[in-house]
Structures are given as C-alpha cells and as structure tokens.
N, C-alpha and C positions, 0 to 999 in steps of 0.2 A: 840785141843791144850792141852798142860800139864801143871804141875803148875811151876811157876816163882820159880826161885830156889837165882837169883843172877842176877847180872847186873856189867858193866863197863861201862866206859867212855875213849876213847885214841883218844889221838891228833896224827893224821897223819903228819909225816912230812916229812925228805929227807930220814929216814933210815927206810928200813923194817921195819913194826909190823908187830907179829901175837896176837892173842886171849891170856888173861894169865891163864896158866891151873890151879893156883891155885885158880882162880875165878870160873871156869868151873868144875874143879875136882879139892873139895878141900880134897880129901884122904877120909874123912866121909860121909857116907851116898852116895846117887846115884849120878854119875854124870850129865850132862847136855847131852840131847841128840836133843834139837832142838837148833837154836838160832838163833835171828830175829838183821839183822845190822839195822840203821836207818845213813843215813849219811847228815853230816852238812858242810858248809863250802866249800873248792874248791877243784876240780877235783881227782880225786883218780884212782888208777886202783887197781885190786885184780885177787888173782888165788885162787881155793879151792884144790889144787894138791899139794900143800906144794913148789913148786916153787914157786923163789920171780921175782914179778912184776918190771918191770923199768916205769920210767916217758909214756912211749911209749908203751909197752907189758903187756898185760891183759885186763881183763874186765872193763871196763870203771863204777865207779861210781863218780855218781856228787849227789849235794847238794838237796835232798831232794826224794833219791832213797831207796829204802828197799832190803837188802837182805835177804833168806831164808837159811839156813845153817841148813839140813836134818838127820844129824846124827852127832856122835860124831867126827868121821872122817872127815867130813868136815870140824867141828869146831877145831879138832887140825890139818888140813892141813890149813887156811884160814891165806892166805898174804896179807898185803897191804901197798901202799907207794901213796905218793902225784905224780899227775901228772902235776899241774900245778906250776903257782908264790908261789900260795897261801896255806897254810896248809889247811887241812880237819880236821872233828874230827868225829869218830862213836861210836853212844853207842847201846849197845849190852844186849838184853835180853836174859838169857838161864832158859830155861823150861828143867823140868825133862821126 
C-alpha cells in the first residue's frame, strides 16, 4: 500500500457521481494512483469504464462493501448512482 494522500466523502443520490479530480489530482505533487471505496447506507450500482450506471445497470454495491480502484484510470473512469429508496454515501481514500 502507499501513502494516504487525501480523502472524500459523497452522498449518492439520483444523479451520477464520479470521484472529484481535484481531490485525486490536485495539479501539485503526485497524483492518486490507488483508492479504496468504503460504502454506507442503501443500495448503489457503479461502472469503472467511465459509463454511467442506472438504478438497474452495473455493479451492485451495498452498505458495507469495499471497493479497490487499481490505477489512476479507474479512479477517473469510476461512476456511481443510487439503486435503491434510499441514498448511499462512500468515502474514499486515495494513496499515492
């Protein structure tokens, strides 16, 4: 593992997120090339292909799943949207 560089917190809800690059790459210094989801709250789907997710399409993450986001390219292709009633929220470490 590499060192912690930065972190977020985003509330999933009806509209697309992805990752904020000025969190990830903030222009100084190295960017983020690992970063770990952790998810809270209800139902979620995601893509790491930079397509956006519907309620119905993608990977299913629920409340108290971990993602691994391998490269930098993951972390600026990675979508996600709420699948259920309920909002989600993931927070997000990035290692350099």
């Amino acid at each position: 593992m590499g060192k912690v560089i930065n972190h977020e917190e985003i509330i999933v809800d009806d509209i697309v997120k992805s990752l904020t690059k000025a969190i990830y790459d903030p222009g100084s210094g190295v960017p983020a090339s690992f970063a770990l989801i952790h998810a809270e709250g209800g139902p979620m789907r995601y893509f790491v292909n930079g397509q956006n997710p519907t309620p119905s399409s993608g990977a299913l993450l629920e409340d108290g799943d971990i993602v691994e986001l391998p490269s930098i390219y993951h972390i600026k292709d990675f979508r996600v949207t709420k699948s259920g009633s309920d909002s989600g929220k993931i927070t997000v470490t990035y290692e350099a």
